[in-house]
C-alpha positions in Angstrom: 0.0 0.0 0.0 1.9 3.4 1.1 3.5 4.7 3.8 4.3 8.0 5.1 8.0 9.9 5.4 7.5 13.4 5.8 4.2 13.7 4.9 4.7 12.3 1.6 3.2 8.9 0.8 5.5 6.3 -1.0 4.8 2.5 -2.4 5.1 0.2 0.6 5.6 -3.6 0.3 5.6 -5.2 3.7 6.0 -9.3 4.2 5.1 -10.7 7.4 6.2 -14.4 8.6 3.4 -16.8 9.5 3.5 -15.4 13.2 3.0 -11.9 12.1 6.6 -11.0 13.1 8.9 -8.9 10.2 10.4 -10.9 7.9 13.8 -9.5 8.4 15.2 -11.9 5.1 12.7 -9.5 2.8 15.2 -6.5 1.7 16.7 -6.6 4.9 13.9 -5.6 7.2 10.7 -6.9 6.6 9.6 -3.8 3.6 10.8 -1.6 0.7 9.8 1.6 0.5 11.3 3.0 -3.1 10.7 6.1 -3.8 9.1 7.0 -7.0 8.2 10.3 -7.1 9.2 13.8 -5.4 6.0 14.1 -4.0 3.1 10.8 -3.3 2.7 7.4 -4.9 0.1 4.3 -3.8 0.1 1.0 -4.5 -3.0 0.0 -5.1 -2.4 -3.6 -6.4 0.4 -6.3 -7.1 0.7 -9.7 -8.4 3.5 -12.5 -7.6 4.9 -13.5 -11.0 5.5 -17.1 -11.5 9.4 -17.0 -10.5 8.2 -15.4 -7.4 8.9 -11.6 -8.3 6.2 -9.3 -7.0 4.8 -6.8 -9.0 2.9 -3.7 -7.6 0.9 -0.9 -9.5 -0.6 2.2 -9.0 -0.3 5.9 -8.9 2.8 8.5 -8.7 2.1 11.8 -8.1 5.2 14.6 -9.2 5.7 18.3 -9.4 5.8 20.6 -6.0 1.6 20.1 -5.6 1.6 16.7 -6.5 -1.0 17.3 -9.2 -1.2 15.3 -12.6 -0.8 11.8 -11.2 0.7 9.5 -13.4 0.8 5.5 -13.6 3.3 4.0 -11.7 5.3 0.3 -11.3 8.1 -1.1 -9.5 8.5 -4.6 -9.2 10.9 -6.7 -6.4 12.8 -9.5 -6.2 12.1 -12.7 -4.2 14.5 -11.0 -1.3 12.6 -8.2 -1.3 15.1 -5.5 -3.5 13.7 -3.7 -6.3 14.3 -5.6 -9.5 16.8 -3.4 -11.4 16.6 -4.8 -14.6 12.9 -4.1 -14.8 12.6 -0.6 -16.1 16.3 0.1 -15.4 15.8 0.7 -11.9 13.1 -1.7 -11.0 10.6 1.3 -11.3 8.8 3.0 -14.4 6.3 5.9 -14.1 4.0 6.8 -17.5 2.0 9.5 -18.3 -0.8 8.8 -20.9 -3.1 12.1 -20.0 -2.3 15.6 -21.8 -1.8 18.4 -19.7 -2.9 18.6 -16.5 -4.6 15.0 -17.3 -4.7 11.9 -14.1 -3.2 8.6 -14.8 -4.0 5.6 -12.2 -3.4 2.0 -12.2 -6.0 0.2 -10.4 -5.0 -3.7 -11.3 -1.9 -5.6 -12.6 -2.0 -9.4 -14.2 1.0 -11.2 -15.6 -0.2 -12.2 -19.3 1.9 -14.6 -22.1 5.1 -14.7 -21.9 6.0 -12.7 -19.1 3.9 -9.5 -20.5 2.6 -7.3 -17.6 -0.5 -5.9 -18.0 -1.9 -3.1 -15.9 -5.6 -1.7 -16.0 -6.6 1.4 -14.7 -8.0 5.2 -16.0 -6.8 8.1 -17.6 -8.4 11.6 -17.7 -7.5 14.3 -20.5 -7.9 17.4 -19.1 -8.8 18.7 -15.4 -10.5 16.2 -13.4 -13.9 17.9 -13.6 -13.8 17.8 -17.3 -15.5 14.4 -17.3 -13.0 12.9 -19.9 -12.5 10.0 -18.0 -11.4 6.9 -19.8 -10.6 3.1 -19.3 -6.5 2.1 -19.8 -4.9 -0.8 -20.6 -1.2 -0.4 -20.9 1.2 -3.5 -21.5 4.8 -3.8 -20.5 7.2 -6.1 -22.1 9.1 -8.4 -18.5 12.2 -6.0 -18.6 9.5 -3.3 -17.9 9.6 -1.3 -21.3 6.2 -0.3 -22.5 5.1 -2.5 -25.4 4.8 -0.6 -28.6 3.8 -0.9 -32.1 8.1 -1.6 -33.0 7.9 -4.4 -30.7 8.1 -7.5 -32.8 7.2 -10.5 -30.5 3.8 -9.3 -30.4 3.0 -13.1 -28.5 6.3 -13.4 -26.4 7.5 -16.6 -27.6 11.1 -14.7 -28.2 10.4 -14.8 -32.2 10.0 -12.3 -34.7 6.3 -12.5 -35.8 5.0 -10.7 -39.1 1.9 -8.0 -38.5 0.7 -5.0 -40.2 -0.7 -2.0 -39.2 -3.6 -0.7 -40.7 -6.3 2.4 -40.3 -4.9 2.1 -36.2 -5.2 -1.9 -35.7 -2.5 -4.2 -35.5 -3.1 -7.1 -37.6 -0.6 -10.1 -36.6 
């Protein structure tokens, strides 16, 4: 979930032993507490990823008033470390919303091949604008965002052959 360090919240991932104690083997002390923003970020779900890896997703608010939040990841090893080749630094932050828009992850699944995909809505424009739409975003398992260049469009670690027509990928 989050935590807070002078009055900023940050993404908090906490594992307890089966007697509720710290587990002091998890990064050390029992949580990780990256910090992904000057300001607050939430977690507001995770998934365990087959090898164990836990991956958490949610919202990272920047800037000096925190305003325009933006989607947010970070994803840590079995021991409890971030996972630095996942996004470079074993966190990633994107902004889909123009301007002063609001990006929020509210779910995160593991799909083929590794891909993670996280769910969650975007608004264009000032909250009380009422442009509030559904996101899906997909991340290739290092953590890079999954774009129309990307040529394993099923993860199987081949080139696969697709067009791209009138805004559809065809594969």
């Amino acid at each position: 979930g989050l935590s807070y360090f002078n009055s900023r919240s940050q993404f908090t991932v906490v594992r307890y032993n089966v007697n509720g104690s710290l587990d002091q083997e998890f990064n050390g002390n029992g949580r990780n507490v990256p910090v992904l923003s000057n300001f607050d970020s939430q977690i507001l779900d995770l998934v365990a990823q087959p090898d164990n890896k836990i991956v958490a997703a949610g919202v990272s608010r920047n800037g000096t008033t925190g305003a325009n939040p933006d989607f947010a990841l970070a994803r840590f090893n079995v021991d409890g470390r971030l996972d630095k080749t996942f996004g470079g630094c074993g966190t990633i932050v994107t902004s889909m919303a123009q301007g002063n828009g609001n990006d929020i992850f509210y779910g995160v699944g593991i799909g083929d091949g590794g891909r993670i995909i996280a769910a969650g809505h975007t608004v264009n424009g000032p909250v009380t604008s009422n442009d509030d739409d559904f996101a899906l975003v997909g991340y290739l398992p290092n953590g890079t965002a999954a774009t129309p260049n990307s040529v394993d469009f099923d993860g199987d670690g081949r080139t696969d052959i697709g067009t791209f027509r009138s805004g559809t990928w065809y594969i």
